[in-house]
Every structure is written in C-alpha cells, then in structure tokens.
MARTOR-589492 format. One line per 3 residues: number of its first residue (from 0); for each residue x, y, z of C-alpha. Coordinates in steps of 0.02 Angstrom, whole numbers, plus 50000, padded with zeros to 5 digits. Each point is the difference from the previous one (the first is absolute). Example, Ala and Ser with C-alpha at 12.3 -4.5 7.8 and 13.67 -1.06 7.14 Angstrom:
# residues 2
0> 50615/49775/50390 ~ 50069/50172/49967 .
END
This chain:
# residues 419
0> 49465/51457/48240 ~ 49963/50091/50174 ~ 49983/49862/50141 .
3> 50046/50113/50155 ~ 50136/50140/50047 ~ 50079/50008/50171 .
6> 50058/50148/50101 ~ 50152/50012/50092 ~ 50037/50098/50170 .
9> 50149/50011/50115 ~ 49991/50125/50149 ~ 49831/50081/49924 .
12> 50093/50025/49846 ~ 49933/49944/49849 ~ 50115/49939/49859 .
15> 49987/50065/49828 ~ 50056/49904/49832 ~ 50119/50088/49888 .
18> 49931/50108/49885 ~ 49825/49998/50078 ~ 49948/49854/49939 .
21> 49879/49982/50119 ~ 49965/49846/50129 ~ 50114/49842/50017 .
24> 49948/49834/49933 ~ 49950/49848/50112 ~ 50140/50007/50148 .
27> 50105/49825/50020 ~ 49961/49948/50167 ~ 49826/50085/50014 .
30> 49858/49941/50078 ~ 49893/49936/49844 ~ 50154/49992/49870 .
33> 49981/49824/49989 ~ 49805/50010/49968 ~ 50002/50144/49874 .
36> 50155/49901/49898 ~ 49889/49833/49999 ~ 49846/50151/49928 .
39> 50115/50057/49866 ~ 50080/49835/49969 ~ 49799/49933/49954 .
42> 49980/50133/49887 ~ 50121/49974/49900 ~ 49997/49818/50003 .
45> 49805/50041/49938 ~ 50067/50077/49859 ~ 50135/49878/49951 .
48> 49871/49854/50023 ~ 49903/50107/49871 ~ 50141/49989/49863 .
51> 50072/49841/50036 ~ 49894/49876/50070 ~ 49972/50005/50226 .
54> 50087/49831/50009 ~ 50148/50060/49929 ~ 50057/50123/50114 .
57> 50061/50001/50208 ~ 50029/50152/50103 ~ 50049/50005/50178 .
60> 50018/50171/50070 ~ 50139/50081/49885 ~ 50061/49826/49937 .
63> 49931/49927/49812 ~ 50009/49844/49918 ~ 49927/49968/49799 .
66> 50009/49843/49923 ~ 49975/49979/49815 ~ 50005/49857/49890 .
69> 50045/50000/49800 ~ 50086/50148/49980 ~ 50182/50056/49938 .
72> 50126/50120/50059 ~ 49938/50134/49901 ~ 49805/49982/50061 .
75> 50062/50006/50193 ~ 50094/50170/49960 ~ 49818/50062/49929 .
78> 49893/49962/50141 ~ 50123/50063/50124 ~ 49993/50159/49900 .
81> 49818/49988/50003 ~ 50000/49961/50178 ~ 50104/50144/50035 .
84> 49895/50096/49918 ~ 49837/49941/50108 ~ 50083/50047/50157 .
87> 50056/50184/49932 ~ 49826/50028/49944 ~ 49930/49986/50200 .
90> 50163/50103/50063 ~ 50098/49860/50046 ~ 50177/49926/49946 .
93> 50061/49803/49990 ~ 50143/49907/49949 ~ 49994/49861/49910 .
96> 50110/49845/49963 ~ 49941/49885/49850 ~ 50051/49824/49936 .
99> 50045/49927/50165 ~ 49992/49824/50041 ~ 50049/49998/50174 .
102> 49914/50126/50115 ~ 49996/50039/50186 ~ 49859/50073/50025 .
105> 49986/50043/50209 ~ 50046/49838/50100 ~ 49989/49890/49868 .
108> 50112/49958/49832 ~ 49883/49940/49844 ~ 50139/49913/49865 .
111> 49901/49960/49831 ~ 50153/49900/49941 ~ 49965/49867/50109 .
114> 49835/50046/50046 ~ 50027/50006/50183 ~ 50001/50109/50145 .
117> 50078/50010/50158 ~ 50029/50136/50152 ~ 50100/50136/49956 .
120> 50106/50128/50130 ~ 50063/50164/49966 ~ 50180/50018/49997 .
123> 50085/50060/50185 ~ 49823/49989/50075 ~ 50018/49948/50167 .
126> 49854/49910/50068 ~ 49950/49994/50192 ~ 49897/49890/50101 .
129> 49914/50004/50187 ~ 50127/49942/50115 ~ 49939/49876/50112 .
132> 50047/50092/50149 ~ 49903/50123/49952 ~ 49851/50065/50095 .
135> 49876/49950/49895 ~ 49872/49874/50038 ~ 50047/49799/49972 .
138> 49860/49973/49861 ~ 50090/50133/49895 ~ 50169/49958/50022 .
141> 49945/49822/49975 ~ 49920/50033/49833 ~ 50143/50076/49915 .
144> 50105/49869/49927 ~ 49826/49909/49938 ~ 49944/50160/49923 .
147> 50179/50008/49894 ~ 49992/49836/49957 ~ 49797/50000/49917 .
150> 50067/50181/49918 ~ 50153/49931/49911 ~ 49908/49834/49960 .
153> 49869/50105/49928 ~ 50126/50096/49880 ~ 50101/49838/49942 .
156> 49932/49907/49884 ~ 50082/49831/50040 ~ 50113/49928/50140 .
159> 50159/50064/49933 ~ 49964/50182/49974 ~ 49936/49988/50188 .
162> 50179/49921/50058 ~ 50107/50124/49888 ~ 49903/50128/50090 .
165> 49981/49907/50189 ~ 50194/50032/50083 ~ 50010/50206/50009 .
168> 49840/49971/50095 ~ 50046/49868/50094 ~ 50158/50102/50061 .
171> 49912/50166/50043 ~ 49857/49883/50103 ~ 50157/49897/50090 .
174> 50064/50191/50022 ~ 49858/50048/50112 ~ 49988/49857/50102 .
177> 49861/49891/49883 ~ 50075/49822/50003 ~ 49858/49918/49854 .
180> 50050/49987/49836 ~ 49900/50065/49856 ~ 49907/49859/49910 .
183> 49926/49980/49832 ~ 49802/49975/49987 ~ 49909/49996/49846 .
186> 49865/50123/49952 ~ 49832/49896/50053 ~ 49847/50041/49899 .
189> 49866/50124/50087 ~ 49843/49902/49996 ~ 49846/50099/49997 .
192> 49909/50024/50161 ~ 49810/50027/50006 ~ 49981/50172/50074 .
195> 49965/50037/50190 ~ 49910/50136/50100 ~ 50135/50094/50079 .
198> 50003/50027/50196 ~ 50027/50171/50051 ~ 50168/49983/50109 .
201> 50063/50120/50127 ~ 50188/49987/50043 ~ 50082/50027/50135 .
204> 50192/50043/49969 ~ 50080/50007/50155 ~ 50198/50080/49992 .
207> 50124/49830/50022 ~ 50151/50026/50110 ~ 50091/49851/50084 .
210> 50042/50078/50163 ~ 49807/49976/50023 ~ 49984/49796/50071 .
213> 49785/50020/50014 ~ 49908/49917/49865 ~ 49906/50162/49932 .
216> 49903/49910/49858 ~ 49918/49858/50146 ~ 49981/50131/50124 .
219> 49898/50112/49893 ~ 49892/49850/49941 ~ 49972/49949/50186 .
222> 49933/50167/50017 ~ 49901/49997/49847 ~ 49909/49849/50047 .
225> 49961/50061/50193 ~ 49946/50177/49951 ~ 49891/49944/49828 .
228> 49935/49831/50065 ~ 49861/49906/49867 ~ 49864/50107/50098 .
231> 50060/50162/49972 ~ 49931/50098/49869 ~ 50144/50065/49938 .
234> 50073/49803/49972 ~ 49973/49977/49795 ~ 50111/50147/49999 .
237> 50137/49974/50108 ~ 50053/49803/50015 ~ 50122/49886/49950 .
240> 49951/49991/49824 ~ 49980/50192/49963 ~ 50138/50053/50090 .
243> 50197/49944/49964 ~ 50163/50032/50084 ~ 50168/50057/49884 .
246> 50131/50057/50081 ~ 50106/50181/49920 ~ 50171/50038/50010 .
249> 50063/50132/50102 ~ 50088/50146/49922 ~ 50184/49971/49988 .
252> 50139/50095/50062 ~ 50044/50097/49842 ~ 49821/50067/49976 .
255> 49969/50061/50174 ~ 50209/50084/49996 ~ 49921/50100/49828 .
258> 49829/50051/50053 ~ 50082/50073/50178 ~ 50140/50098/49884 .
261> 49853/50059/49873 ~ 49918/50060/50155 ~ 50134/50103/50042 .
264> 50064/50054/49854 ~ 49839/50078/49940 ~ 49957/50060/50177 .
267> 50179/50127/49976 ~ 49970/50052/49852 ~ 49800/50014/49974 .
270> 49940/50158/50018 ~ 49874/50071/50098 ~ 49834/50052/49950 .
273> 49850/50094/50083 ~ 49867/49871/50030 ~ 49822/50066/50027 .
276> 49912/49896/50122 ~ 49822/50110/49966 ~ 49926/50108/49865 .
279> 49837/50047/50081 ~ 49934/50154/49993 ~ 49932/49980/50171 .
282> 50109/49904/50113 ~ 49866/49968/50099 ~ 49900/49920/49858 .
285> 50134/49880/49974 ~ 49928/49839/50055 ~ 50178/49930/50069 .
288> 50097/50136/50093 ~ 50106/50090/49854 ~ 50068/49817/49950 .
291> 49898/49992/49836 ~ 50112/49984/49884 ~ 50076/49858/50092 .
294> 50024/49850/49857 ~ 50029/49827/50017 ~ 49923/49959/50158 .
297> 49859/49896/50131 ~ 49873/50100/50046 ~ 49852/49979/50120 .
300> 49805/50056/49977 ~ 49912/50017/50177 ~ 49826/50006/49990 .
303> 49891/50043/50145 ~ 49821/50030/50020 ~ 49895/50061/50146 .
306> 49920/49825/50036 ~ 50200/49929/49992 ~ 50119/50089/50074 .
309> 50122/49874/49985 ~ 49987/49987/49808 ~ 50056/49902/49858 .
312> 50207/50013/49927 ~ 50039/49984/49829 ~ 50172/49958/49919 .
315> 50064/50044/49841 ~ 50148/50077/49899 ~ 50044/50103/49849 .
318> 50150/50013/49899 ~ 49967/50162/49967 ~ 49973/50146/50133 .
321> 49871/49993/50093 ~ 49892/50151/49966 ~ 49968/49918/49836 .
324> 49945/49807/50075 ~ 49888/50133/50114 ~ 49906/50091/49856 .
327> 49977/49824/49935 ~ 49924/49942/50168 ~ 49912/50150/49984 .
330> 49902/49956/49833 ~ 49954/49813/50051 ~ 49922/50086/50128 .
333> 49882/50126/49880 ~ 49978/49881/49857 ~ 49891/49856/50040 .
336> 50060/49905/49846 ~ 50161/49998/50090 ~ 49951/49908/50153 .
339> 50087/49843/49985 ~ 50171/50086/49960 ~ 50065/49976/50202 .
342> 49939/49922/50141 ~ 49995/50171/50076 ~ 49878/50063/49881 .
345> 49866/49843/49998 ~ 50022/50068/50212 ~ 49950/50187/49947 .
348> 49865/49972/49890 ~ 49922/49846/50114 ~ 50012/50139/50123 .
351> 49912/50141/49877 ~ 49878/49881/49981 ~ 49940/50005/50175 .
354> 50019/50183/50002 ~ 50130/49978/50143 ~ 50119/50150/50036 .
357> 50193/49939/49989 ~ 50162/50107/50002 ~ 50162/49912/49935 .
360> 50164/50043/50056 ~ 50185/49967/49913 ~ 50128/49956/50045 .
363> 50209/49946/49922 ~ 50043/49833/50094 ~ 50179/49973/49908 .
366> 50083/50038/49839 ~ 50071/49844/49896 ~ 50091/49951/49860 .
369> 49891/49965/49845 ~ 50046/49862/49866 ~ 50184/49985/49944 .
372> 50029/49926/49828 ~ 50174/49936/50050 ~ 49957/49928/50184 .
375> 49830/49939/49949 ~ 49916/50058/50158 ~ 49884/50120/50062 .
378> 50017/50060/50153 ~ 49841/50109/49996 ~ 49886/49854/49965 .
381> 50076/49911/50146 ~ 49982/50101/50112 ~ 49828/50040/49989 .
384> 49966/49809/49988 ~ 50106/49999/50169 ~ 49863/50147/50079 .
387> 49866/49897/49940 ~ 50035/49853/50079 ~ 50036/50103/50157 .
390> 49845/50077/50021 ~ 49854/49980/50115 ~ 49895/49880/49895 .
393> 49839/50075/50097 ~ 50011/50192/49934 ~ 50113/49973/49844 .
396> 49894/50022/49809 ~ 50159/49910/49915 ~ 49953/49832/49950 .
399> 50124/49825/50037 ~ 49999/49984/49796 ~ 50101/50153/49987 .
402> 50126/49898/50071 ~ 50043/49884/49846 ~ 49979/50148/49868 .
405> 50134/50029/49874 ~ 50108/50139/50010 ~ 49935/50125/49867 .
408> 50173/50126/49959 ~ 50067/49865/49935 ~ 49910/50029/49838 .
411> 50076/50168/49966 ~ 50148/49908/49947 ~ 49913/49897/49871 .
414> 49968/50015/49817 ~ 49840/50010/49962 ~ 49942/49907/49823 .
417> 49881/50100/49903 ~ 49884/49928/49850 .
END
C-alpha cells in the first residue's frame, strides 16, 4: 500500500536511498506523520473488522489490541499468522504477541485474570509537570493537579488501583511546587443533553507574562463595550457573548535559544541562489516595478478615475508571487461571471457599467511570513488584517468582515478525505 513518500534535502542536496529505491517513507517527526499513520491505521483496521468482527479490534497510531474469546493456544498462533499475513498483503509488517492475559496497552494495564484495569507507566519514564513558578497563566497552572487526578480516576477501575497508582504523582506534583494531593473521583455517567445552536465565538488569546500587573482580559472588555455599544451595528458581532478572553503561554527559554541557533546555523551554511525579482519581457509592462515575482506578500490596488482623483485602495495578499495574484485580478476583471471573486472587481465592473474610465496602479506594501505548521500562525494573514484595520475607512474597497476570516494556508497541511 502507497499512502505518501517524502523527500529529503540538506544544503540543496537531495538524499538518495541505497540502491535507488526511490523516495523515503513517511518521515518521523513530519508535518502530517501523525495524520497519514491514523489513514493507514483505518485501513487496515477496515480490513481486519472485515475478517474478524469491528468490535473486536483497537488501533491507536502504531499500537494494537485483539481480544478473542473461546479459543486455544493453537487457534491464537493461526490468526496471528493470518493477521500477519493481512498486513504483508498491503506492504506493511506487525508483531504480534498472543495468549496474554495482562496487557498494557498505552497508559493503561487491562489484566483478564482479575478482570481489572489500572494506570500503567513505562519503565524509567520520567514524567514532568508545570512548575508553579512558571510563567504561565494561574488558570493553567491551577488546573493541573485536577486534570491528573480525573485522568488516573478515569483509568482505575476502583479506589485501590487509583491509590497504588496516586504517590509517584503525588511526589513529582510536591516536586514542582503543587501542594494538593491527587484524589480519587468516580467516573459519573454522561447524561444526554438535548442539542444547542452553537454561537460563533471569536477568541482573543492574549500572550501571559507575570511581569505584566494590568488586567489585559478586563481592559480589553472595557474597550469592547465603549467602542461596540448596543447601538452599533457591528454589536451582535463583537460583545461579551461572541467574543472570549484565554490567555497563551509565552515561548520558553529553550525554544527561542533553538530557533536563534537554527537561524544561524542555516544562515552559514545555506547557499546562495539567484533570485529573479521580474520575468517581463517589457520591464515597462510590468505592472509593479521589476518586483513581480515577489511571493508572499500585502499588496495595494489604487484606483483612480477622472471624476476622483483621490481614489479608492484595495488590500490583499498572495502566497504566491505576485504576477500570478495579478493575472488573476486580471480575469475577474474580463469575465463578468467572475465579479463577485474580490471586492476590487464588484469596484471595476460597477465602474464598466457606467462606462467610467479608471487606471489601477500596484503596488508591494510588505512581505510576511505565511502559515507555519509548527508555530500555528500566519503572519501573512495578520498582517494584512493589521492594513485593513489601518486604512482610511472613506476610500478603502476592503470590507470590516474580512477582519474575522479564517486563515486559508492552513489547509495545505490537511488531508483531504475523498469518497
């Protein structure tokens, strides 16, 4: 089975497999590893739910567990054969262990003999907590030892298995500074709820730091109710019931030590490359002043007319260079079925429409970072947001909407599912 090959550079150079064996497999660590495992892991599981019966069978990643009832020694060696032989069929290989009555099976040990189950550790794993002098914000810090203690209730099925388990993590908490105690609380039973109508939330996730004494979370409220009182027309969308305060945790010392040595490691050793900045034939024709090849980046559209000399701005960005988000400009503005792709074209054909005589010029505001996988941010999106807001509301096209819009390169690092 073929799920997805990876490439792998260092320096420009590209690494080859022995014997030319083409591509590597999925790379530990990559960006979507853990999404194309959990892909191959349902295929499989598809097929052994086929053979055996769906509510036999577990996986979890690259971790298995089978339970079958009735059978001898002899029948468990057959269907791990048979099993075996399932997974070699799609390209894969497992190992199996059969006729086990006590299994640890990721944090948790299942023991048929006694038919119980309690948390299980792996041997010389050393397990750390949030100190509570740590700069993170109070309602995390808080939550910890509450969090533990619903988690190892959760995987104990009585009192005692929760106390044999309870002192290591008592000791590492009382190690960090968390004086509570871990305490047992029975599973409760998850009633039902009738279903509700969802309100659309926007958060606000403002970076914690204790050397910072103002309240950020009541001072940003105080402005949200002075600048979107109940008159304002913008008020269903931005109050006190759409909008919610969580504070983030700053990036800790390590992280910021390894990004700053990345930086300069690669910056010694990349090497240089010609970068074309414009491939027109005319550098006159090129509509932004032999930067068209320009990528990630805010751009501006100034149009002008002879009754308005002032004009009306436009804001947008591309991911890719520029010359092609131009050529796309360029066909919303010929195709009428196309109209409603920017507000910058509903502008050009409202002004076609009166037969009025426009010129547009272009122009590169700033370059940004687009959509990390690992930071979770988007830099390019941002910004423009940041322009938008900035701009005079009389001449700008961009509407106030665009400012609540979901970051689209995010979705280049998704898996798509196909029927």
């Amino acid at each position: 089975m073929h799920s997805r090959k990876s490439l792998l550079f260092d320096n420009n150079n590209r690494w080859v497999k022995k014997g030319n064996a083409g591509a590597f497999d999925v790379t530990m660590g990559s960006y979507d590893g853990a999404e194309v495992c959990e892909l191959v892991g349902l295929y499989a599981l598809s097929i052994l739910g086929n053979h055996y019966g769906a509510a036999n069978i577990g996986l979890y990643r690259d971790d298995g567990l089978a339970a079958f009832t009735y059978i001898n020694g002899h029948q468990a060696e057959r269907l791990k054969k048979d099993i075996q032989k399932l997974f070699n069929n799609i390209g894969l290989n497992i190992t199996i262990q059969t006729n086990q009555k006590v299994v640890n099976f990721l944090d948790v040990t299942f023991n048929l003999n006694g038919a119980t189950y309690y948390p299980y550790r792996k041997p010389n794993h050393n397990t750390v907590y949030v100190n509570t002098k740590s700069d993170h914000p109070p309602s995390v810090i808080k939550s910890i030892p509450a969090s533990i203690s619903k988690r190892l209730s959760s995987l104990s099925c009585n009192k005692e298995s929760f106390e044999r388990a309870a002192p290591y993590y008592n000791h590492v908490l009382k190690q960090n500074g968390h004086p509570e105690s871990l305490a047992y609380s029975p599973p409760s039973i998850i009633k039902s709820k009738p279903r509700k109508r969802q309100r659309n939330i926007i958060w606000f996730n403002p970076p914690y730091t204790k050397s910072v004494q103002t309240n950020v979370g009541k001072t940003f409220f105080h402005l949200l109710k002075k600048y979107f009182p109940p008159n304002h027309k913008y008020h269903k969308i931005f109050n006190k019931n759409n909008v919610k305060v969580s504070y983030s945790s700053m990036t800790n010392i390590g992280t910021l030590i390894k990004r700053h040595n990345q930086k300069i490691t690669q910056g010694n050793t990349q090497i240089q490359q010609y970068d074309a900045h414009c491939n027109c034939r005319s550098k006159e024709a090129c509509p932004i002043q032999d930067k068209c090849l320009t990528k990630n980046v805010i751009y501006n559209a100034h149009v002008t007319t002879a009754n308005d000399s002032i004009g009306k701005d436009y804001i947008g960005l591309t991911e890719n260079t520029f010359k092609q988000r131009y050529y796309n400009h360029q066909s919303t503005f010929r195709d009428r079925k196309l109209i409603n792709s920017t507000e910058l074209s509903k502008y050009i054909w409202k002004l076609k429409d009166n037969n009025t005589q426009h010129n547009i010029t272009w122009k590169i505001i700033t370059k940004a970072v687009p959509y990390n996988n690992v930071s979770k941010k988007c830099s390019l999106c941002t910004t423009e947001k940041l322009h938008i807001l900035q701009a005079n509301k009389h001449t700008t096209l961009n509407k106030r909407s665009e400012l609540i819009s979901k970051c689209r390169h995010q979705n280049k690092f998704s898996i798509m599912l196909c029927y």
